[in-house]
NUNU-323897 format. One line per field, with one value per residue (C-alpha): residue in one letter; x, y, z. Coordinates in Angstrom, 2 decimals, m for minus. Each point is the difference from the previous one (the first is absolute). Layout:
residu	c(A; ...);
u	c(X; ...);
v	c(Y; ...);
w	c(Z; ...);
***
This chain:
residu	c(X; X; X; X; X; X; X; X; X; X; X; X; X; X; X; X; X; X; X; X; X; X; X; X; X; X; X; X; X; X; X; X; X; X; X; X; X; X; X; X; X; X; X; X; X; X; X; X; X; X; X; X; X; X; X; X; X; X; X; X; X; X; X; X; X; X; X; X; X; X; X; X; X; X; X; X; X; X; X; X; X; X; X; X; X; X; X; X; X; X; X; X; X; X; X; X; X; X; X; X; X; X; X; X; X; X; X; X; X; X; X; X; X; X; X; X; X; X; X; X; X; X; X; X; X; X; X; X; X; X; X; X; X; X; X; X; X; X; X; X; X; X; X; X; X; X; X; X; X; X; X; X; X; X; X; X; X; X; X; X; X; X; X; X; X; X; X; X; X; X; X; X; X; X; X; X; X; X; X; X; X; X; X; X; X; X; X; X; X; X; X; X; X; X; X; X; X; X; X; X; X; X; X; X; X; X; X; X; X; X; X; X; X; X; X; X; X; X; X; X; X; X; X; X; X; X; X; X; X; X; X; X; X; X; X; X; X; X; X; X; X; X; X; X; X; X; X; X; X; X; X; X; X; X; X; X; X; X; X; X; X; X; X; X; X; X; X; X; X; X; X; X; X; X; X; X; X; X; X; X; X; X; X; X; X; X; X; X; X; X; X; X; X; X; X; X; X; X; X; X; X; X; X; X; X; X; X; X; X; X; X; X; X; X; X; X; X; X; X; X; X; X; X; X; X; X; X; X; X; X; X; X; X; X; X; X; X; X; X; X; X; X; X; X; X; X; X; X; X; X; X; X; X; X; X; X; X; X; X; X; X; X; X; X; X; X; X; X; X; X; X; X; X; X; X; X; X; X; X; X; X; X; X; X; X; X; X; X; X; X; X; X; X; X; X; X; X; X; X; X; X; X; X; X; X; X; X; X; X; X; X; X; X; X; X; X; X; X; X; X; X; X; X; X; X; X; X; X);
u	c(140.47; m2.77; 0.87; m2.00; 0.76; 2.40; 1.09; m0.63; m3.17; 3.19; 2.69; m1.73; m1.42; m0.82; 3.76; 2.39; 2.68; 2.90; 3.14; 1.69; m0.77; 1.88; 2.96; 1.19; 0.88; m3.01; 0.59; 0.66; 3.07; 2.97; 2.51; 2.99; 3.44; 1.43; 2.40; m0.50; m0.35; 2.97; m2.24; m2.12; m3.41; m2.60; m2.50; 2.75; 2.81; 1.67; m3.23; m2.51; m2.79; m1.74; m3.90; m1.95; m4.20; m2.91; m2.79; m2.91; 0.53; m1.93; m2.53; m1.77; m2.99; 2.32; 2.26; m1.52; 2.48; 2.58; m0.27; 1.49; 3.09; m0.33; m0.11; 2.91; 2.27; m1.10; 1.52; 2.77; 0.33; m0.30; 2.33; 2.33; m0.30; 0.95; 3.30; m0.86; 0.48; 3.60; 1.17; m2.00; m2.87; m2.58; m0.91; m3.48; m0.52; m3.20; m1.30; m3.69; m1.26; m3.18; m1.20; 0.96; 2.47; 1.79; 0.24; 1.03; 2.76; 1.69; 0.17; 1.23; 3.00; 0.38; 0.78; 1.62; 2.75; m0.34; m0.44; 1.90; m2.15; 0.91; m3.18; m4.12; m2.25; m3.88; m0.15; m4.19; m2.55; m0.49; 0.23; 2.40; 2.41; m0.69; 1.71; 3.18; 0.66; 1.84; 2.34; 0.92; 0.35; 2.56; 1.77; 0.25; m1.83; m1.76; m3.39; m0.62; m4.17; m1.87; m3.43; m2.11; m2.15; 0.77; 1.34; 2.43; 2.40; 1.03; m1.52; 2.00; 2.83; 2.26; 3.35; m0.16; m3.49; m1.94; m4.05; m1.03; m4.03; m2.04; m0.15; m3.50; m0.80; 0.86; m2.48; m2.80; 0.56; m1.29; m2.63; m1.38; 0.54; m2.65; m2.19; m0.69; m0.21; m2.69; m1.64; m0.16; m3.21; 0.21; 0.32; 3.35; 0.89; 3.78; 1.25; 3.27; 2.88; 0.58; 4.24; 2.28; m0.44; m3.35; m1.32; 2.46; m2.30; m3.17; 0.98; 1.90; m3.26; m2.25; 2.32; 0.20; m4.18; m0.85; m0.89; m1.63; m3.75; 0.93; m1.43; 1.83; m2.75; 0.99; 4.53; 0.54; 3.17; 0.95; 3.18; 2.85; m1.11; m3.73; m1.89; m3.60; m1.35; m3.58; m0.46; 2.21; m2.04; m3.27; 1.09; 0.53; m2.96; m2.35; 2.20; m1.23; 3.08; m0.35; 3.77; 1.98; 4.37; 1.28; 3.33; 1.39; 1.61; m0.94; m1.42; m1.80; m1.32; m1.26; m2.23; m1.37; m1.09; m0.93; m2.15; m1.86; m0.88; m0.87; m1.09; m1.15; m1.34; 1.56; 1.40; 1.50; 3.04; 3.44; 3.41; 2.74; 4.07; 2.56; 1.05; m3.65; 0.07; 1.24; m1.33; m0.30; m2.64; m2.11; 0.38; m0.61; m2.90; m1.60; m0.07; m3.35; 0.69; 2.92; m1.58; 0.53; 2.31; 2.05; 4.05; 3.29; 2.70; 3.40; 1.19; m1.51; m1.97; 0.75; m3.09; 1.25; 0.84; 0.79; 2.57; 3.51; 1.35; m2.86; 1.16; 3.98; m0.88; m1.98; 2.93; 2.75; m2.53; 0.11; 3.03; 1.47; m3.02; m1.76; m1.96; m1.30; m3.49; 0.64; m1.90; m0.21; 1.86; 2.95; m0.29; 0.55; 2.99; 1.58; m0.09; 1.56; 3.03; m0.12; 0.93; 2.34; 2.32; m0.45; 1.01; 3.43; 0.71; m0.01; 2.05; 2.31; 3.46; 0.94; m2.77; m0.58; m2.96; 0.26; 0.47; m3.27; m1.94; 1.65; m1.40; m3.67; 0.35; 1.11; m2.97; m1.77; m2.53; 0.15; m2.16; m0.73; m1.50; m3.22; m0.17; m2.33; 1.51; 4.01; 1.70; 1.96; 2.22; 2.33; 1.64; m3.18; m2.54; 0.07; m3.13; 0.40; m3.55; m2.77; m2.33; m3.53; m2.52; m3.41; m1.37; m3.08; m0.72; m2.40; m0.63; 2.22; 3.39; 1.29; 0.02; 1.55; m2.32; 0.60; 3.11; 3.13; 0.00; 4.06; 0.85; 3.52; 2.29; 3.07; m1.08; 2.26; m0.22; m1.69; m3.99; m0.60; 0.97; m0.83; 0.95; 2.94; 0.89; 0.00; m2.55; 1.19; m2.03; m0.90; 1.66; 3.43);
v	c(32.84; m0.08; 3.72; 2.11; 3.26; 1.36; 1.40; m0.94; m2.66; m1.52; m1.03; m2.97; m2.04; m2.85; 0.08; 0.14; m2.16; m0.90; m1.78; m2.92; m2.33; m2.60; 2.05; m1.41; 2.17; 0.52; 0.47; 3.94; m0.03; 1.36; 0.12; 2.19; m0.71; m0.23; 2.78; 2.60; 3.63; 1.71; 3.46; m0.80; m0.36; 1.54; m2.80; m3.07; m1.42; m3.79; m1.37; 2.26; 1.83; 2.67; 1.03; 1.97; 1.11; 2.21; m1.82; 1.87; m1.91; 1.91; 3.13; m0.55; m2.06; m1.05; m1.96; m2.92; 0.09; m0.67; m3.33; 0.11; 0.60; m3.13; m1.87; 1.38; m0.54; m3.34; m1.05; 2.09; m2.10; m3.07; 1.26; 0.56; m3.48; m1.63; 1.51; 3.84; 1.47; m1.28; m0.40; 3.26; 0.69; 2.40; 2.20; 2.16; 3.05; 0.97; 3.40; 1.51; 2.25; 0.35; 0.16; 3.92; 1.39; 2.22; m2.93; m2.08; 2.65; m0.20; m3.81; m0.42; 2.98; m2.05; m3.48; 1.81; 2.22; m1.64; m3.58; 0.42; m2.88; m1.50; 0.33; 0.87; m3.42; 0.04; 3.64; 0.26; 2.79; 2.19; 3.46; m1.10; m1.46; 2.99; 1.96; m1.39; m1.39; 3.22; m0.59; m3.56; 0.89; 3.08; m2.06; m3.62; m2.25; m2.64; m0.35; m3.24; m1.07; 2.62; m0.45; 2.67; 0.14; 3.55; m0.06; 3.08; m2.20; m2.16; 1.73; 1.76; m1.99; 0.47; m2.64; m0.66; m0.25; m3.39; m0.25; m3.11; 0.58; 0.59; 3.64; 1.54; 0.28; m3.58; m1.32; 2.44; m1.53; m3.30; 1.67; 1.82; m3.51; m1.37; 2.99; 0.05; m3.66; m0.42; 3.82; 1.22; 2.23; 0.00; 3.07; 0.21; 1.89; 0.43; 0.05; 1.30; 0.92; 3.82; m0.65; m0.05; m3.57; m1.02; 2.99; m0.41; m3.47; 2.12; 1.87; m3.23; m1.48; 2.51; 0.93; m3.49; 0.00; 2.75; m1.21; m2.71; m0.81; m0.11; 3.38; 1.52; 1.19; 0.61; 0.83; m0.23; 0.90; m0.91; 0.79; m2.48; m0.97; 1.04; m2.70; 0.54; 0.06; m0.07; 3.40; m0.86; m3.50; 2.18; 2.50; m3.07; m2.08; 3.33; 0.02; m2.88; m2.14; m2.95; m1.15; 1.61; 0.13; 0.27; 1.68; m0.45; m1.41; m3.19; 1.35; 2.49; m1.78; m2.13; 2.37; 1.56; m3.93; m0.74; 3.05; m0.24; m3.81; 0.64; 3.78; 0.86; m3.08; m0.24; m2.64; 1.86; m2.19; 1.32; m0.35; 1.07; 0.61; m2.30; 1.47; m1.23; m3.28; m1.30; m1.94; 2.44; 1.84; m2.89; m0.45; 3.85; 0.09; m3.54; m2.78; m0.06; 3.73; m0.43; m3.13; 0.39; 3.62; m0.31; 1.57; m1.01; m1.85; m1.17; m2.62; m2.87; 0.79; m1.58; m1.62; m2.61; m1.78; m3.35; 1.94; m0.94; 3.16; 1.61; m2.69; 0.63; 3.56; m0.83; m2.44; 3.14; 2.07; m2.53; m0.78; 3.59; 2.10; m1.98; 2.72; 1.06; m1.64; m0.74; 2.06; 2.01; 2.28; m1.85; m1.71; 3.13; 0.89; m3.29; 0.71; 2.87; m1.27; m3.05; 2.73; 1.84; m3.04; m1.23; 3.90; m0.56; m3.74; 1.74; 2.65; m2.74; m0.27; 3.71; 2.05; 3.53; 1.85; 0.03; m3.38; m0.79; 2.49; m1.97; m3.27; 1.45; 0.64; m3.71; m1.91; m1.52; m2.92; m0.32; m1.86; 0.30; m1.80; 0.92; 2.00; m1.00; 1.87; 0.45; 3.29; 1.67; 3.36; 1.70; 3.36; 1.30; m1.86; 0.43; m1.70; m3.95; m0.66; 1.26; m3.59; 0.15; m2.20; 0.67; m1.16; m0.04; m0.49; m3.56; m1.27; 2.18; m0.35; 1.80; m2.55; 0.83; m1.01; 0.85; 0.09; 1.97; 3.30; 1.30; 3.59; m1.00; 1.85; m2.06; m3.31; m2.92; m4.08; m0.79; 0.47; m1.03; m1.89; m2.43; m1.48; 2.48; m1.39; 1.56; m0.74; 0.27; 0.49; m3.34; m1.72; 0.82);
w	c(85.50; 7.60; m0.93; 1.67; m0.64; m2.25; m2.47; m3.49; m1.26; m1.25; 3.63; m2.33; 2.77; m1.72; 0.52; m2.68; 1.30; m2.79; 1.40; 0.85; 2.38; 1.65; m0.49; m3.23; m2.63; m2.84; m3.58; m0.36; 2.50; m1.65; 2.78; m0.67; 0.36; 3.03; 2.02; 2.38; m1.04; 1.32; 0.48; 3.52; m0.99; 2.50; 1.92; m1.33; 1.73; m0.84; 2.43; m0.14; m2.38; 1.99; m1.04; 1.06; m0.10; 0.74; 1.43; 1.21; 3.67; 2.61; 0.71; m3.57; m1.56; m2.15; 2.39; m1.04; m3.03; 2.76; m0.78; m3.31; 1.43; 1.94; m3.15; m1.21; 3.17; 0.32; m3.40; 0.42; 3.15; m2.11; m2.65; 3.12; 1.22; m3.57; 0.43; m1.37; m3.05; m1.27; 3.48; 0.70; 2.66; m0.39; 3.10; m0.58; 1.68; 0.40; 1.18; 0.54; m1.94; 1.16; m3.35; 0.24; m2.66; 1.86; 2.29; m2.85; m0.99; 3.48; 0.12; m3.50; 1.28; 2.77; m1.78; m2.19; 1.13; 3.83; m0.96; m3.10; m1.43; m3.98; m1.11; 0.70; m0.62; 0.11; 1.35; 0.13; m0.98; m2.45; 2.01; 1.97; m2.50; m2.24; 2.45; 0.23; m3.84; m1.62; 3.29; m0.48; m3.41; 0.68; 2.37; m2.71; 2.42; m1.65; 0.65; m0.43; m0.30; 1.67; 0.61; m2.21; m2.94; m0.72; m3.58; 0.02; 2.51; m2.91; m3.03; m1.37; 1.07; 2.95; 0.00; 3.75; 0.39; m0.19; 1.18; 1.32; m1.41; m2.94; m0.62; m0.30; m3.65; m0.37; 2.70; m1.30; m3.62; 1.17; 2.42; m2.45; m2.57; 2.59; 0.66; m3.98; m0.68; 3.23; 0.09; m3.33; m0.12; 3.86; 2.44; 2.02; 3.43; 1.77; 3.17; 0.24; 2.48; m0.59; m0.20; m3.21; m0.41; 0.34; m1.94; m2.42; m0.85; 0.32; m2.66; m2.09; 0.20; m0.92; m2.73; m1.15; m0.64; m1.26; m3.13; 1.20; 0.57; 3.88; 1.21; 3.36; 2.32; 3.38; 0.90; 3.62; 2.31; 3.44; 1.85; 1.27; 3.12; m0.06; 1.84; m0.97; m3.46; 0.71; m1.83; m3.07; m0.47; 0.56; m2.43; m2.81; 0.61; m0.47; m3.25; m0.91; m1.54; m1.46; 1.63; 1.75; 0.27; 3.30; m0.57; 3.90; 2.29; 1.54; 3.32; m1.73; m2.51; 1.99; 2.06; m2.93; m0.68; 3.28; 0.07; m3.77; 1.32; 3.47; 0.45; m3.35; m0.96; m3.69; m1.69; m3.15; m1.51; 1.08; m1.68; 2.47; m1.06; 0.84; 3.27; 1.32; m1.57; 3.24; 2.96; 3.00; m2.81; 0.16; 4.07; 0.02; m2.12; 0.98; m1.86; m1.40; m0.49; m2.04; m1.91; m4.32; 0.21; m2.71; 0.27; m1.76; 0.88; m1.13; 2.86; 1.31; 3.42; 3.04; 0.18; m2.42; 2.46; m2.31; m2.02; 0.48; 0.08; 2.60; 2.24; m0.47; 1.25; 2.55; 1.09; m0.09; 1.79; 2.64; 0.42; m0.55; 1.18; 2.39; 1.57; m2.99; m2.04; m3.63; m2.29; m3.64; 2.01; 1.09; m3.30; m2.22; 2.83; m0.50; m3.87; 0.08; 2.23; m2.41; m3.45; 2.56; 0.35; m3.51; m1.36; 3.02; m1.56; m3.39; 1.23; 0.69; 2.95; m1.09; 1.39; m0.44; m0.66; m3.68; m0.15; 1.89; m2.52; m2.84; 1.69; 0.40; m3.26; m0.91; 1.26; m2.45; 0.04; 3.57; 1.66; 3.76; 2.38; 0.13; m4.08; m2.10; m2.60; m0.63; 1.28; m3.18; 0.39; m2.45; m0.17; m1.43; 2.08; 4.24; 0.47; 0.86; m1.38; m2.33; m0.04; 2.12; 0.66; 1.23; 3.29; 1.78; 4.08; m0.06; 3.31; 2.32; m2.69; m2.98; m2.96; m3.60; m2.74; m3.99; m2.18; 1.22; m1.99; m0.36; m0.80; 0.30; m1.41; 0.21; m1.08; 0.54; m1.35; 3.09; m0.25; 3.52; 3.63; 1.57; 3.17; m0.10; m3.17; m3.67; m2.32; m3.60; m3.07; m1.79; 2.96; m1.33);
***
């Protein structure tokens, strides 16, 4: 589900975060049997997995997205402490991509054929990732939960490739399930980030309603790392929408609220995408700015501050990241890591790289520390989770309200978690 910038309305800040906690084993873990391959595998040796990332780290707005791989090293570091991953630690290599692709194509070489790691986890971004999938796929390097909602990286269906987030045409389903149940008859205007992504859920969207009574009045586009919206916001209020989608990132999003409220002086509705639905949107925007916009989310926010599982991450962030504030962010990095490890535990004492793809591919019913919904894979399904819930920013925090909607496509026994813990149909 924090994310400020990015990639996709769906690095699903409102974080998806499926694992296991405590460092027991969860239901879903089929380890295999024991043994050591006698073929070397790259990244593996009898004490060590080696993983590697692209993190947008440094000279670009979205830097802020560093953070997620904070989250991830920290339970790696956890993980680590617990005695590894049969008898295993993880060491995560992390390099900066600036969020540039051709950036993003020489640190993925680098980890690659330098750092000869076992695998990519959580690399982030749309553009960037784009540019480096048909090489980890040439080369059989599993790419374990990257963070995009494009739907071409899993759809169709690649064997080494896993995505961590909803992909766009499931997240504009229930956006435009809410736009039509709460607008019907009304007038609608869209912001959007001019990349693959973001358009992409333009285009969803307005696809998705065109034979509804919602008319679409006013389309808007802004590019990554554009600052002011003041003329895009004027442009849409002379339109004269009755709500408006704000399909960007968090920083941007937030100025094209911050401006409507404060410049503009309009107080038209806004729904944002999951990649918004995140606190430094609110702290961006202002509080009383940000007060009723509506977004998705899958994960439990860190604001839930009473929740078992928000405080066992905020205890591994302390303990393992001390330097670094808990947040959606660090949350959704720390969920990732968590399906990482479970997909190596499946993989069981015999690692390779197929094995770990079969393991993905073996979750089921998972719950994770912070999931509100179970994570379920399969050798037709690379996306952890298709279950949303809607949430709305009320004094300064993003709270869920409504049923859970699920698109999933892999359904298990388990209808929910809590605590952690599955949640079975008729308690069974």
């Amino acid at each position: 589900m924090p994310s400020v910038i990015l990639v996709a309305c769906t690095l699903v800040v409102g974080p998806l975060l499926l694992s296991c906690a405590g460092g027991k084993e969860k239901e879903g873990a089929t380890p295999r049997d024991s043994g050591t391959s006698a073929e070397k595998v790259p990244g593996v040796t009898d004490t060590e997995i080696v993983l590697g990332a692209h993190f947008p780290l440094s000279n670009s707005p979205a830097a802020t997205y560093g953070v997620v791989a904070d989250g991830m090293r920290a339970y790696f570091e956890y993980v680590n402490s617990e005695g590894g991953i049969y008898g295993r630690k993880i060491r995560f290599i992390v390099g900066d991509d600036h969020y540039s692709p051709p950036d993003a194509v020489e640190v993925v070489r680098k980890l690659v054929e330098q750092d000869g790691v076992f695998a990519l986890a959580g690399g982030l971004g749309d553009p960037t990732h784009a540019a480096v999938i048909s090489y980890l796929e040439e080369r059989g390097v599993p790419d374990l939960f990257l963070g995009s909602g494009i739907a071409r990286f899993t759809d169709p269906l690649v064997k080494t490739r896993f995505a961590m987030t909803l992909d766009y045409m499931t997240e504009s389903r229930m956006m435009t399930d809410y736009l039509m149940a709460n607008y019907n008859g009304k007038k609608m205007g869209i912001l959007y980030q001019s990349d693959e992504g973001l358009t992409s859920e333009m285009e969803m969207v307005t696809e998705l309603l065109k034979d509804s009574d919602i008319k679409i009045v006013s389309k808007q586009a802004y590019d990554f790392g554009q600052f002011d919206l003041t003329a895009q916001m004027q442009r849409l209020k002379n339109d004269s929408p009755d709500v408006v989608a704000l399909m960007a990132n968090p920083g941007s999003a937030a100025n094209a609220i911050k401006v409507s409220r404060e410049v503009l002086g309009w107080d038209v509705p806004f729904i944002a995408c999951a990649v918004s639905a995140v606190e430094i949107t609110i702290n961006l925007a202002g509080a009383q700015n940000a007060e009723g916009i509506v977004s998705v989310t899958t994960g439990r926010m860190i604001s839930e501050t009473d929740d078992p599982g928000v405080q066992r991450h905020m205890e591994i962030m302390k303990q393992f990241a001390p330097n670094v504030e808990p947040s959606s962010l660090t949350e959704y990095g720390m969920g990732a890591a968590e399906l990482t490890v479970q997909a190596l535990k499946n993989a069981g004492p015999n690692l390779t790289r197929e094995s770990v793809v079969k393991g993905a591919e073996e979750i089921r019913d998972f719950c994770g520390m912070l999931a509100l919904a179970p994570a379920n894979l399969s050798p037709t399904d690379h996306r952890p989770t298709e279950t949303m819930w809607l949430e709305r920013v009320e004094n300064g925090k993003w709270v869920r309200f409504g049923e859970p909607v699920s698109y999933e496509s892999t359904p298990g026994k388990v209808v929910a978690c809590k605590d952690g813990e599955p949640v079975y149909a008729n308690g069974q």
